[in-house]
Jmol script that loads the backbone (N, CA, C; Angstrom):
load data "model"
ATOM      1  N   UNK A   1       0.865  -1.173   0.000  1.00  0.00           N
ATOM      2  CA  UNK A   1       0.000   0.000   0.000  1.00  0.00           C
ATOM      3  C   UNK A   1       0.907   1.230   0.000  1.00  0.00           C
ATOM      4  N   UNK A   2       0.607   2.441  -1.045  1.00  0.00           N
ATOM      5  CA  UNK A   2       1.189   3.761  -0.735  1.00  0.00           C
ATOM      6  C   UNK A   2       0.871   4.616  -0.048  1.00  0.00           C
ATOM      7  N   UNK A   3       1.738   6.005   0.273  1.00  0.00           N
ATOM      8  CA  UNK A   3       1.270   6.606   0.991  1.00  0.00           C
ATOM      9  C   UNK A   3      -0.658   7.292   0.456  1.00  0.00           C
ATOM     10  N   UNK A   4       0.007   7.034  -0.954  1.00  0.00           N
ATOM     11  CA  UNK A   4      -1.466   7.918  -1.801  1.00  0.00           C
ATOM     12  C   UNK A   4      -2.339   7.386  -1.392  1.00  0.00           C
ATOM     13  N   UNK A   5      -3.067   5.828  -0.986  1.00  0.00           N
ATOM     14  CA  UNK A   5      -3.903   5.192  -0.676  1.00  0.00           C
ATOM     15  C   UNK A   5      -4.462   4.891   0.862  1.00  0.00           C
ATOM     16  N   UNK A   6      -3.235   5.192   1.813  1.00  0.00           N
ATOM     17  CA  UNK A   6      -3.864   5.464   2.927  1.00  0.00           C
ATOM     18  C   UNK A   6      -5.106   5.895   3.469  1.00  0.00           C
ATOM     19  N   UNK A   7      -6.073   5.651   4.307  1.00  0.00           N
ATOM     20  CA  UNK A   7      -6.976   6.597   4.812  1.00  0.00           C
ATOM     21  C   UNK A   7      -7.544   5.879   6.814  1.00  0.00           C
ATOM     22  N   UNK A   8      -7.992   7.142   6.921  1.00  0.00           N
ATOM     23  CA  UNK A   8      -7.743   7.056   8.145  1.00  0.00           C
ATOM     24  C   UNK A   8      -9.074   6.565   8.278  1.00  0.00           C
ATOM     25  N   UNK A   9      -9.817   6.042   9.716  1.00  0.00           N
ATOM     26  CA  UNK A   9     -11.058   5.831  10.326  1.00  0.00           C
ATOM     27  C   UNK A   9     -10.847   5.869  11.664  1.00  0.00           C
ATOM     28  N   UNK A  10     -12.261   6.832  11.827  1.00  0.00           N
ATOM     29  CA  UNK A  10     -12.028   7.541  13.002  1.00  0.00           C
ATOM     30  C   UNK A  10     -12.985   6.590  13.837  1.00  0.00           C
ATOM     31  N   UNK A  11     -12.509   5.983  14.856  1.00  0.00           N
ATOM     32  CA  UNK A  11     -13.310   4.550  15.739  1.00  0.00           C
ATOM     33  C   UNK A  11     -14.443   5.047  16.223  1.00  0.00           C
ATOM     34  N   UNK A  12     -14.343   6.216  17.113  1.00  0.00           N
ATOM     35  CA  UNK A  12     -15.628   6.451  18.262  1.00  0.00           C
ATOM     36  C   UNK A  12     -16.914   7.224  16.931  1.00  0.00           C
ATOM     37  N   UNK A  13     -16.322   7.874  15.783  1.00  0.00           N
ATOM     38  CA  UNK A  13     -17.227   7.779  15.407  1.00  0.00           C
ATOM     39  C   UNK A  13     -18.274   6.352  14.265  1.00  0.00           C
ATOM     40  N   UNK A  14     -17.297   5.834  14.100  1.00  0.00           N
ATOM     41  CA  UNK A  14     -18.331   4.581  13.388  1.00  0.00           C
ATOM     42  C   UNK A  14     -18.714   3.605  14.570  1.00  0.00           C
ATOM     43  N   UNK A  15     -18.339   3.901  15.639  1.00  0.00           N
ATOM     44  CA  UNK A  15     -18.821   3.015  16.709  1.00  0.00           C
ATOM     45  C   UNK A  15     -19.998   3.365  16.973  1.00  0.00           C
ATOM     46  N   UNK A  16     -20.515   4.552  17.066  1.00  0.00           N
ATOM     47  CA  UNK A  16     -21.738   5.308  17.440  1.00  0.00           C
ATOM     48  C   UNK A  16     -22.685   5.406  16.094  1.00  0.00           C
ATOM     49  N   UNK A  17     -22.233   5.286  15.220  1.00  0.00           N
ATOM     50  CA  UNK A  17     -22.813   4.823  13.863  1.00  0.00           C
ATOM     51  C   UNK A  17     -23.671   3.393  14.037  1.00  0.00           C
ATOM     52  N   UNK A  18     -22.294   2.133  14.175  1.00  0.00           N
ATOM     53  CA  UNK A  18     -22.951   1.230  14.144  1.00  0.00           C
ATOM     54  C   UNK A  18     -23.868   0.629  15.046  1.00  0.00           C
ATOM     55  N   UNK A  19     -23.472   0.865  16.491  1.00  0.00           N
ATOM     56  CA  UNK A  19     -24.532   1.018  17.393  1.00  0.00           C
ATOM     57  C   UNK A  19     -25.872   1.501  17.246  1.00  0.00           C
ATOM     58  N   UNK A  20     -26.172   2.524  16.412  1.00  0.00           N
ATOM     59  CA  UNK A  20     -27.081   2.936  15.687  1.00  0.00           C
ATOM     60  C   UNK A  20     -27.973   1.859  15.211  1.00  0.00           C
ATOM     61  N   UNK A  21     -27.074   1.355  14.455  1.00  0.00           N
ATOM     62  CA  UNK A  21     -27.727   0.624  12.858  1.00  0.00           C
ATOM     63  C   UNK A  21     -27.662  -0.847  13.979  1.00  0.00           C
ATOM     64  N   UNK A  22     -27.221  -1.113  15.329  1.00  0.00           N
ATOM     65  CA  UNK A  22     -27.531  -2.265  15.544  1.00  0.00           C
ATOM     66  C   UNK A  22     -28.670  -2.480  16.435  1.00  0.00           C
ATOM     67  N   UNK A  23     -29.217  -1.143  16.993  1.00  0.00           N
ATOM     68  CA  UNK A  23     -30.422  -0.971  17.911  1.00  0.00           C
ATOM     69  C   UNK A  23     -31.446  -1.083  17.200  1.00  0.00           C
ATOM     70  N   UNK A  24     -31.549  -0.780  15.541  1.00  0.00           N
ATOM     71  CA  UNK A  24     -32.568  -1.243  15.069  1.00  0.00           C
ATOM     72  C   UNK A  24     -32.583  -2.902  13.960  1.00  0.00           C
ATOM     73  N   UNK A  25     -31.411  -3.205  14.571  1.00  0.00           N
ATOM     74  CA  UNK A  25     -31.480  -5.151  13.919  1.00  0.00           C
ATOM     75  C   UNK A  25     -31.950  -5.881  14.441  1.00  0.00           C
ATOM     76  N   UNK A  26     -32.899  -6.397  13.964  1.00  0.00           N
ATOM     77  CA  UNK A  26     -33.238  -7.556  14.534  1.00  0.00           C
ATOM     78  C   UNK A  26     -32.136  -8.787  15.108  1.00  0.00           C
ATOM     79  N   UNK A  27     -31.046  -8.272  14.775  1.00  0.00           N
ATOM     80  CA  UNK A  27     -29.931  -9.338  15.489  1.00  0.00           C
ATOM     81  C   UNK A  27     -29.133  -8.828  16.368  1.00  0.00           C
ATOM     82  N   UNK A  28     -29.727  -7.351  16.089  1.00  0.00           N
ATOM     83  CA  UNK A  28     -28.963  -6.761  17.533  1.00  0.00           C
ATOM     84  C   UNK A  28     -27.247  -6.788  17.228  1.00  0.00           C
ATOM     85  N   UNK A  29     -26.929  -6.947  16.215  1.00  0.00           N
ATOM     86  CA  UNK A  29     -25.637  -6.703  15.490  1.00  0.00           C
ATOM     87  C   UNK A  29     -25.614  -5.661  14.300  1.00  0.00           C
ATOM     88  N   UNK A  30     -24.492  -4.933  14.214  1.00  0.00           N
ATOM     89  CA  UNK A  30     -24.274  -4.483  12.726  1.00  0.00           C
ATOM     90  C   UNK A  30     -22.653  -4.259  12.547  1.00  0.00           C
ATOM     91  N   UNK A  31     -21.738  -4.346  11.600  1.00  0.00           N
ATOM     92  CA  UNK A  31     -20.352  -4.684  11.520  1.00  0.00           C
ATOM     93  C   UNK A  31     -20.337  -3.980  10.322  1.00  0.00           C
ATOM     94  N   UNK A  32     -19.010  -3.552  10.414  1.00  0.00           N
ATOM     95  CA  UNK A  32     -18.472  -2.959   8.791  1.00  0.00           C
ATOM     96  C   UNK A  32     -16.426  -3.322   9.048  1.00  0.00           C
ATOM     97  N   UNK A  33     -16.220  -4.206   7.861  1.00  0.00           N
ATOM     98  CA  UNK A  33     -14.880  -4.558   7.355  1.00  0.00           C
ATOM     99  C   UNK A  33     -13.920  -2.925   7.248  1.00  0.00           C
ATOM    100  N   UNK A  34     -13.023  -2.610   8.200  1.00  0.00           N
ATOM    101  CA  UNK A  34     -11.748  -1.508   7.967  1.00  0.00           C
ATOM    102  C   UNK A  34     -10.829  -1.776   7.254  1.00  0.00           C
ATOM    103  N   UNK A  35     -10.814  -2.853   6.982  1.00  0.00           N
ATOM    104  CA  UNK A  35      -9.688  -3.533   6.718  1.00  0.00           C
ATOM    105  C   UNK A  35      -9.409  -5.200   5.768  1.00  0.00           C
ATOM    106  N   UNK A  36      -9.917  -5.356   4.463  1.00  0.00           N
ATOM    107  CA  UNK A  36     -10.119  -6.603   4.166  1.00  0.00           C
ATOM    108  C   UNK A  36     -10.267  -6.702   2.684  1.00  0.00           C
ATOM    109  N   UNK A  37      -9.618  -7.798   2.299  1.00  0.00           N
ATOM    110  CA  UNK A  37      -9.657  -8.054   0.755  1.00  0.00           C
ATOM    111  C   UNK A  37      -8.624  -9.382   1.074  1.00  0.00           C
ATOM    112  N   UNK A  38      -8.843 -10.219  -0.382  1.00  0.00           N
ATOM    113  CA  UNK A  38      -8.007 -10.967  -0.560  1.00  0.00           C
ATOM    114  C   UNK A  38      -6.763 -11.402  -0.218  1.00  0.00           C
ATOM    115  N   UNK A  39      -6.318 -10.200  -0.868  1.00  0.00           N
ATOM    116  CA  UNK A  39      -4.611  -9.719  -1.008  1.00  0.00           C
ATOM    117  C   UNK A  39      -4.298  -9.809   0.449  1.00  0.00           C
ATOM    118  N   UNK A  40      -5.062  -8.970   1.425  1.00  0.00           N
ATOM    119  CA  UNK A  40      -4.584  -9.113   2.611  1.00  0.00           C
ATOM    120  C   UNK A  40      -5.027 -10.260   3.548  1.00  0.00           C
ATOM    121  N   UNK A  41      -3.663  -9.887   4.600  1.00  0.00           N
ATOM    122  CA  UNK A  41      -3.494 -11.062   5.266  1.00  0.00           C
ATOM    123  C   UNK A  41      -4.205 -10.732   6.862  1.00  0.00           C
ATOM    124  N   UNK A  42      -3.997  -9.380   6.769  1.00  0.00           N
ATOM    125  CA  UNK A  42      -4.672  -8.715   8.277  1.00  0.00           C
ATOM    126  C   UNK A  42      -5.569  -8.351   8.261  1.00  0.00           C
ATOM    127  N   UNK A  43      -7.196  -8.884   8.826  1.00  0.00           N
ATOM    128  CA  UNK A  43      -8.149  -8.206   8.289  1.00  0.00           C
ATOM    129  C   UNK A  43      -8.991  -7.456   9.518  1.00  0.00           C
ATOM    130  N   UNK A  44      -9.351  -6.443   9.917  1.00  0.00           N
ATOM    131  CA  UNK A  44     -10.391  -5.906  11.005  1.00  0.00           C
ATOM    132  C   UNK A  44     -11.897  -5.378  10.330  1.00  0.00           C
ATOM    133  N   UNK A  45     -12.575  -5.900  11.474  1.00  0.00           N
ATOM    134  CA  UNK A  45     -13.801  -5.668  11.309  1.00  0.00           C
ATOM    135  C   UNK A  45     -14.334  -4.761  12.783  1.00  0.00           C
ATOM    136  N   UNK A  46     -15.090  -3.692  12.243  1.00  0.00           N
ATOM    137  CA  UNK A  46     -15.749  -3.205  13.779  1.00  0.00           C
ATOM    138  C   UNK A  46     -17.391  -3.811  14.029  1.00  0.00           C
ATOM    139  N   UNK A  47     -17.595  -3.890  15.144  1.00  0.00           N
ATOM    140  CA  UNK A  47     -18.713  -4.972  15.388  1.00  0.00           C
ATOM    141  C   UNK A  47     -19.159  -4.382  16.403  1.00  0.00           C
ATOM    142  N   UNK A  48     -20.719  -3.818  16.224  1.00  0.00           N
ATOM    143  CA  UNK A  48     -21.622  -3.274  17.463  1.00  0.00           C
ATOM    144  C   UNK A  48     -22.298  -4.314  17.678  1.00  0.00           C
ATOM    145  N   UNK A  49     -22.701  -4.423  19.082  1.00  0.00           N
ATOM    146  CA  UNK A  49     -23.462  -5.403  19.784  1.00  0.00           C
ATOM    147  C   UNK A  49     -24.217  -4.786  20.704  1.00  0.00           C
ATOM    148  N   UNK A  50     -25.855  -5.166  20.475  1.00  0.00           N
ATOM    149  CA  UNK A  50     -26.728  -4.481  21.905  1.00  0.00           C
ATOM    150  C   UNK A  50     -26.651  -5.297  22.861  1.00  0.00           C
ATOM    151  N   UNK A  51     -27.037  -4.723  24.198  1.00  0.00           N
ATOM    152  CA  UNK A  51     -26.681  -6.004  25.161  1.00  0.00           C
ATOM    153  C   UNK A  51     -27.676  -7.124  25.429  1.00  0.00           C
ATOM    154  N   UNK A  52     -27.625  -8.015  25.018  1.00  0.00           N
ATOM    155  CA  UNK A  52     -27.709  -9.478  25.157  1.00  0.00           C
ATOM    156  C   UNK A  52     -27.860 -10.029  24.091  1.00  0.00           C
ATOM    157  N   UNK A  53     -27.195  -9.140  23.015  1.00  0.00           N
ATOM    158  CA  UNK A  53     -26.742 -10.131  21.715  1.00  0.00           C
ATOM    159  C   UNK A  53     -25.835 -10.342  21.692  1.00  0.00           C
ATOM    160  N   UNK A  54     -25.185 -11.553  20.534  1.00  0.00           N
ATOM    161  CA  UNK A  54     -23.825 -11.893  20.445  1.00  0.00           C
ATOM    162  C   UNK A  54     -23.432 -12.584  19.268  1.00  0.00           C
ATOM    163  N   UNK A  55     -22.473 -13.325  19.135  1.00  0.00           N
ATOM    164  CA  UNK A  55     -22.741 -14.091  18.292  1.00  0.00           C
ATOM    165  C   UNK A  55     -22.071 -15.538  18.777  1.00  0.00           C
ATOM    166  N   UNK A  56     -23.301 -16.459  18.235  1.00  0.00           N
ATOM    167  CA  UNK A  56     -22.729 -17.654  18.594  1.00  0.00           C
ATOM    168  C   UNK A  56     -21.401 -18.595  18.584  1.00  0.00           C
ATOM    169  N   UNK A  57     -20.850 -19.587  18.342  1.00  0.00           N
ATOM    170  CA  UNK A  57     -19.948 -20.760  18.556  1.00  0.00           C
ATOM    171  C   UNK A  57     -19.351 -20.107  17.110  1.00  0.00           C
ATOM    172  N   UNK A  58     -18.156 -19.432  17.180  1.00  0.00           N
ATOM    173  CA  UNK A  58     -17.258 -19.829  15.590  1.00  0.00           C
ATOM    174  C   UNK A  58     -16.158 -19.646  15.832  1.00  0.00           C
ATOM    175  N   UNK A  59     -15.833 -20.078  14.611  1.00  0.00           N
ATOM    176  CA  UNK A  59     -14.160 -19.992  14.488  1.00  0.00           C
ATOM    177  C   UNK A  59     -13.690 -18.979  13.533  1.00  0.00           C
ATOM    178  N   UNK A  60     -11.791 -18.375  14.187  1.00  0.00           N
ATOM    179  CA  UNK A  60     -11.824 -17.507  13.146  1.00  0.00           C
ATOM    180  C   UNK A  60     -10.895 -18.033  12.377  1.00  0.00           C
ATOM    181  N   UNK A  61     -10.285 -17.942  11.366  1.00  0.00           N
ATOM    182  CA  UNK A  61      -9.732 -18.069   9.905  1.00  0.00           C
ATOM    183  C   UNK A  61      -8.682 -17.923  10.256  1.00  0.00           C
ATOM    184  N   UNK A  62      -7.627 -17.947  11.304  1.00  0.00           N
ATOM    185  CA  UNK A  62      -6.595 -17.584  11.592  1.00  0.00           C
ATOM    186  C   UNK A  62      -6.076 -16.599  13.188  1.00  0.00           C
ATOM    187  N   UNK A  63      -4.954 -16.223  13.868  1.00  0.00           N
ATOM    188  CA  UNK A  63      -4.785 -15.703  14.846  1.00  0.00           C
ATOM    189  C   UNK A  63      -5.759 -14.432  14.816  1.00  0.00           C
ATOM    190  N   UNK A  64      -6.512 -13.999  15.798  1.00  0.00           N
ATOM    191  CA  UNK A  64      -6.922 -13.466  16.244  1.00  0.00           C
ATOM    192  C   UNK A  64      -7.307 -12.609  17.806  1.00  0.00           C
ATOM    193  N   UNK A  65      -7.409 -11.099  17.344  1.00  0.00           N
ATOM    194  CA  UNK A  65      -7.508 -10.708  18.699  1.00  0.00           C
ATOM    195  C   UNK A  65      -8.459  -9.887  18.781  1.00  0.00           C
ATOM    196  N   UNK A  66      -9.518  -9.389  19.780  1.00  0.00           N
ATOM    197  CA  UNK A  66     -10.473  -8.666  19.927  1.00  0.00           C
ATOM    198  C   UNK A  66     -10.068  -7.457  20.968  1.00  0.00           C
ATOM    199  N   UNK A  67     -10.296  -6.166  20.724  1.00  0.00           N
ATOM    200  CA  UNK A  67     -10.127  -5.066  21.130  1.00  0.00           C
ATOM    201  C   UNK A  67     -11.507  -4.549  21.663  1.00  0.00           C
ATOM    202  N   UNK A  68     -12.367  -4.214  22.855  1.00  0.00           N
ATOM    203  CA  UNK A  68     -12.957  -3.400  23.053  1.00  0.00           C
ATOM    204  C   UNK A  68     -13.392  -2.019  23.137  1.00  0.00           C
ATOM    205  N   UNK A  69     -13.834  -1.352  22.067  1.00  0.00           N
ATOM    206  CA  UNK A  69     -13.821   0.090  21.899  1.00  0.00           C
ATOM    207  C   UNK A  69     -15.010   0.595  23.239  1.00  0.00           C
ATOM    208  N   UNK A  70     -15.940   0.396  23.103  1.00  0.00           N
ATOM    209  CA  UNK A  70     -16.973   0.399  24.085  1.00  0.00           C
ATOM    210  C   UNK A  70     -17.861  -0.588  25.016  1.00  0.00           C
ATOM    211  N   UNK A  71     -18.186  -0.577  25.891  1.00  0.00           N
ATOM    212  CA  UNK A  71     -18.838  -1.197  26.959  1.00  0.00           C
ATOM    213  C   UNK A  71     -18.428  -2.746  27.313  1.00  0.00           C
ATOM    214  N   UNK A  72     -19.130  -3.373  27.781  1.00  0.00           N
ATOM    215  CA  UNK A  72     -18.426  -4.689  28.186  1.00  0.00           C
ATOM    216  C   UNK A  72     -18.770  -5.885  27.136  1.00  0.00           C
ATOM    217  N   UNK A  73     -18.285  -6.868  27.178  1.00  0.00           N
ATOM    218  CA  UNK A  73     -18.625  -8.553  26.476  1.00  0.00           C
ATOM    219  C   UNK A  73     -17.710  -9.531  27.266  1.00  0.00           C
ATOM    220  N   UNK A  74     -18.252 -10.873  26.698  1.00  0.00           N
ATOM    221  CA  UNK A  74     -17.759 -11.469  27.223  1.00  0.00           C
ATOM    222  C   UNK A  74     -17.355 -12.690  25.967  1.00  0.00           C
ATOM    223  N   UNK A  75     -16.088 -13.128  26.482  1.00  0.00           N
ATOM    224  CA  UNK A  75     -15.473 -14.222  25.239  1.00  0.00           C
ATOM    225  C   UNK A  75     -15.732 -15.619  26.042  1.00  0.00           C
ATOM    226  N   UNK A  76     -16.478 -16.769  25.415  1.00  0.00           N
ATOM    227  CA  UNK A  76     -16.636 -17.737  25.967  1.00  0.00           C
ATOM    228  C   UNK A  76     -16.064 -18.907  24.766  1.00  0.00           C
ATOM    229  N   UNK A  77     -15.207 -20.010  25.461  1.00  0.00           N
ATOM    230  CA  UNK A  77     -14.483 -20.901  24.414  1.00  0.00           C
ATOM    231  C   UNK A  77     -14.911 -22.310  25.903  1.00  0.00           C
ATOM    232  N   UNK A  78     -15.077 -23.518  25.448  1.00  0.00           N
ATOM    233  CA  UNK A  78     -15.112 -24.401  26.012  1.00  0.00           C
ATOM    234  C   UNK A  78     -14.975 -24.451  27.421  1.00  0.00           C
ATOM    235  N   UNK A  79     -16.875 -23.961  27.807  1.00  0.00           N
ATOM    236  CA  UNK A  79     -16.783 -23.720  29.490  1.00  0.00           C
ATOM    237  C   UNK A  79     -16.394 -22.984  29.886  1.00  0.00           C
ATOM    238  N   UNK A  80     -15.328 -21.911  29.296  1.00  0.00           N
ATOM    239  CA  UNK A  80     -14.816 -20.985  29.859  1.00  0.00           C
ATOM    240  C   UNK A  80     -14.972 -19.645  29.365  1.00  0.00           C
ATOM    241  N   UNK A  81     -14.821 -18.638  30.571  1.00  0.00           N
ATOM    242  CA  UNK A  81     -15.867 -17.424  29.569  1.00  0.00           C
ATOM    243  C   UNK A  81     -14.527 -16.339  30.392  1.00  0.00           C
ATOM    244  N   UNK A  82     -14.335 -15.252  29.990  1.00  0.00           N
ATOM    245  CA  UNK A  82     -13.501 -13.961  30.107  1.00  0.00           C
ATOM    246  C   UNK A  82     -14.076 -12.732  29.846  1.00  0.00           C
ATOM    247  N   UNK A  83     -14.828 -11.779  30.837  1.00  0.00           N
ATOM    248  CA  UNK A  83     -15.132 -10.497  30.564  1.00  0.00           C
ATOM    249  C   UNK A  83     -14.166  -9.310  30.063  1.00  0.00           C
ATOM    250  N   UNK A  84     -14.508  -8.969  29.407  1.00  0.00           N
ATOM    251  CA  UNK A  84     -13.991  -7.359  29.010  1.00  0.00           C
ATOM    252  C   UNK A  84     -14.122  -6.264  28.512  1.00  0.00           C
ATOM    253  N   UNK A  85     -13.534  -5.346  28.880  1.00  0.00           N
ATOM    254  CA  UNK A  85     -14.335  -4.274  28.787  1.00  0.00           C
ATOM    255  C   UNK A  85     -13.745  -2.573  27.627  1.00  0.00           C
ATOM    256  N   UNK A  86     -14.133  -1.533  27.669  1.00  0.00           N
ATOM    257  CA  UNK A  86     -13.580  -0.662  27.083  1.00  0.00           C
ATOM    258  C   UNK A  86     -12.195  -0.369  27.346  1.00  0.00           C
ATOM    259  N   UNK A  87     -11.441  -0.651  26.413  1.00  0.00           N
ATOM    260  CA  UNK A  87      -9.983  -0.601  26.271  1.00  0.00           C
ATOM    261  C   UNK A  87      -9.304  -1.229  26.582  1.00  0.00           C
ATOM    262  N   UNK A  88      -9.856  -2.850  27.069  1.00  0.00           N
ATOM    263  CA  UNK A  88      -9.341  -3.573  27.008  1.00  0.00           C
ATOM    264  C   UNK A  88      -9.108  -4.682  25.454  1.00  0.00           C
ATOM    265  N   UNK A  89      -7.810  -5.260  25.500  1.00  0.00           N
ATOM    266  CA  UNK A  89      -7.647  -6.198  23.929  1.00  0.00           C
ATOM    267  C   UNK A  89      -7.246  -7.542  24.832  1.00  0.00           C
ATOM    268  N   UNK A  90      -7.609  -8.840  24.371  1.00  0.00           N
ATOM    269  CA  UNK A  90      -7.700 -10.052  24.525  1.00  0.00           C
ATOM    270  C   UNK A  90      -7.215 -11.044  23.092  1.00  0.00           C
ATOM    271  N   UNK A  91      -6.312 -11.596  23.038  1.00  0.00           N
ATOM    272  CA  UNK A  91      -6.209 -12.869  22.027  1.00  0.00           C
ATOM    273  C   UNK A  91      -7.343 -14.050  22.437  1.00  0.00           C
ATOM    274  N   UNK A  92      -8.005 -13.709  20.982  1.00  0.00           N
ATOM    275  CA  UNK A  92      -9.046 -15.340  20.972  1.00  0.00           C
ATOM    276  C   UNK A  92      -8.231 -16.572  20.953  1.00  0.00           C
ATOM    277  N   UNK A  93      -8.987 -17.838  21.477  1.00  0.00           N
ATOM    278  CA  UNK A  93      -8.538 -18.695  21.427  1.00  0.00           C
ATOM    279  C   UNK A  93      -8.829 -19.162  20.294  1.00  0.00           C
ATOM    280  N   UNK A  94      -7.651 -20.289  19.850  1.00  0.00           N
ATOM    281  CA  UNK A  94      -7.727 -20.825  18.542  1.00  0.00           C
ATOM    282  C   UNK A  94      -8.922 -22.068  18.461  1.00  0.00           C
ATOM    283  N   UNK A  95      -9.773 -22.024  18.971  1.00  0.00           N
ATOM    284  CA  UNK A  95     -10.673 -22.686  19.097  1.00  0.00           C
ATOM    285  C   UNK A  95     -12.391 -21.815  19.091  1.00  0.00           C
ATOM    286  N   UNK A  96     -13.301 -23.070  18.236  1.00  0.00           N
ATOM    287  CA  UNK A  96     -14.625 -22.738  19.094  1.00  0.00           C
ATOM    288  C   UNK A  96     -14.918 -21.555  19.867  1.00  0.00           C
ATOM    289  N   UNK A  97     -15.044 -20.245  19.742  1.00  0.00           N
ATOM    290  CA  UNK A  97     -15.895 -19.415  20.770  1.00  0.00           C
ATOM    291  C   UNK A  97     -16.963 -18.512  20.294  1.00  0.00           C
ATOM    292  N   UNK A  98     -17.873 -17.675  21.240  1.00  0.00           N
ATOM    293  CA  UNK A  98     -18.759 -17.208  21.376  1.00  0.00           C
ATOM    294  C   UNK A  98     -18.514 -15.463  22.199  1.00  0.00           C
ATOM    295  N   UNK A  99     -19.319 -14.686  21.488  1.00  0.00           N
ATOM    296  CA  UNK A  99     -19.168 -13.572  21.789  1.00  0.00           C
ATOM    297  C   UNK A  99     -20.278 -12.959  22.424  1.00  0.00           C
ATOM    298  N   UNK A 100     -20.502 -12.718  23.407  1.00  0.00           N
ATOM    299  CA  UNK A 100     -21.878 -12.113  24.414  1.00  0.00           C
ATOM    300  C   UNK A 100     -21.822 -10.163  24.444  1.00  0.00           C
ATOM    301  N   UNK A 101     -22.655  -9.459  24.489  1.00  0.00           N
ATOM    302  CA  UNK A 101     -22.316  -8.189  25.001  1.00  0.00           C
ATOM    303  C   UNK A 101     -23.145  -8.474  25.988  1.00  0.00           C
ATOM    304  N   UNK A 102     -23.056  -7.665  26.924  1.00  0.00           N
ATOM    305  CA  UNK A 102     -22.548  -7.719  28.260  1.00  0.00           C
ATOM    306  C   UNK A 102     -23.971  -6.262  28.773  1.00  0.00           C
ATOM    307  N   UNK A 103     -23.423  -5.554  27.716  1.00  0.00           N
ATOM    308  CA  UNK A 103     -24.023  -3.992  27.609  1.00  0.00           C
ATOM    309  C   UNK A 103     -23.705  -3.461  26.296  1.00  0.00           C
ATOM    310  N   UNK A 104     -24.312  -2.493  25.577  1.00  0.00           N
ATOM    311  CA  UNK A 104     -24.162  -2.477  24.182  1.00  0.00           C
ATOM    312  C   UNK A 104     -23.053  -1.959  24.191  1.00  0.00           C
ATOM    313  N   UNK A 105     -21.946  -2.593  22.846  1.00  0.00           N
ATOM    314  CA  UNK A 105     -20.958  -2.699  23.067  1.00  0.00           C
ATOM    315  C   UNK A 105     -20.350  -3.003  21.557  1.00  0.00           C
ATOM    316  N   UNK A 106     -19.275  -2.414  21.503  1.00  0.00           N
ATOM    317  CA  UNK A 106     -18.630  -2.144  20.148  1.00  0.00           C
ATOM    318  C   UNK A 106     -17.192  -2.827  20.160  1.00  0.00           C
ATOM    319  N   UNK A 107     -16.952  -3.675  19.536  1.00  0.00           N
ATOM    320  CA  UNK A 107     -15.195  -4.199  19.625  1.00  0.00           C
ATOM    321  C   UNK A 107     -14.563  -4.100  17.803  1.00  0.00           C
ATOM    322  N   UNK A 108     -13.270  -4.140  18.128  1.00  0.00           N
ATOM    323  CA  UNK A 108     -12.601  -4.259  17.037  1.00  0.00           C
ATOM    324  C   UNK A 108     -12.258  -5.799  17.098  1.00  0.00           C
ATOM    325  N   UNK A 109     -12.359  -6.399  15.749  1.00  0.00           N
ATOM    326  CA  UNK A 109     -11.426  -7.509  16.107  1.00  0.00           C
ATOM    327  C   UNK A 109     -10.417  -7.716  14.261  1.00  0.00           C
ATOM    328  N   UNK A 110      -9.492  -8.314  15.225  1.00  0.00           N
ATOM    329  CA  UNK A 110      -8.327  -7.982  14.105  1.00  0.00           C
ATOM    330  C   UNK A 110      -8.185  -9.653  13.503  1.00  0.00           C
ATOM    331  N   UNK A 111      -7.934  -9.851  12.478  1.00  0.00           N
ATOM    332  CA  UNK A 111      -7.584 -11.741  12.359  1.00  0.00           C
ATOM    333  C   UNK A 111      -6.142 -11.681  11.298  1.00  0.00           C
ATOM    334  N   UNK A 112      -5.267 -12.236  11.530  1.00  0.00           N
ATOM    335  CA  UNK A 112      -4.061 -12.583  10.432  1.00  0.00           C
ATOM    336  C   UNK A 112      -4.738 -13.538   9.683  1.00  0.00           C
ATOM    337  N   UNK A 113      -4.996 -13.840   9.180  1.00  0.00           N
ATOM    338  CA  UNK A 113      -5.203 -14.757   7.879  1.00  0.00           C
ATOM    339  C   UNK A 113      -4.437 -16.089   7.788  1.00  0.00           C
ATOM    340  N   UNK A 114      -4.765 -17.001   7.487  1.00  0.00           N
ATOM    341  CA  UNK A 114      -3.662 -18.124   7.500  1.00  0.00           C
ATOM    342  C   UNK A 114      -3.096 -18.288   5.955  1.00  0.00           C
TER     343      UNK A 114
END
end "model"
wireframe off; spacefill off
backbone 0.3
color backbone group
């Protein structure tokens, strides 16, 4: 990538965006890709969550870590669950997990690609 192609995104405001657009989903989710194509190997997605949605049992495509921009969630992998909260970042396990909000709640999560 050049410098010409750079561009910036400003977090707290698409966080308050998507929070928006996730209070009126019926899944109580809404996400938009910062970061993703083929070519690349690092991909982030920002992900609003109202509280007591989540998303169920998956796996990600490679190392991964989740960043909390706003409010709390919780990471659950086999029986075992880990709260966290705004400004906190956590490595997912390479396994099976599940994502809860806690309280409506916005995370980044980043994945390397395999």
């Amino acid at each position: 990538m050049d410098a010409g192609h750079l561009e910036t995104v400003h977090l707290p405001t698409l966080a308050e965006e998507l929070l928006a657009q996730a209070r009126v989903a019926t899944s109580g989710r809404a996400a938009v890709s910062i970061r993703s194509g083929r070519e690349l190997r690092l991909r982030e997605t920002v992900i609003a969550l109202v509280a007591g949605s989540g998303m169920d049992d998956h796996e990600t495509n490679g190392e991964a870590t989740l960043q909390v921009l706003e409010g709390r969630a919780r990471v659950r992998w086999m029986g075992e669950s880990l709260e966290v909260g705004a400004g906190e970042a956590v490595g997912l396990p390479a396994m099976r997990h599940a994502l809860d909000a806690l309280t409506d709640a916005v995370v980044l999560l980043t994945v390397a690609v395999r």
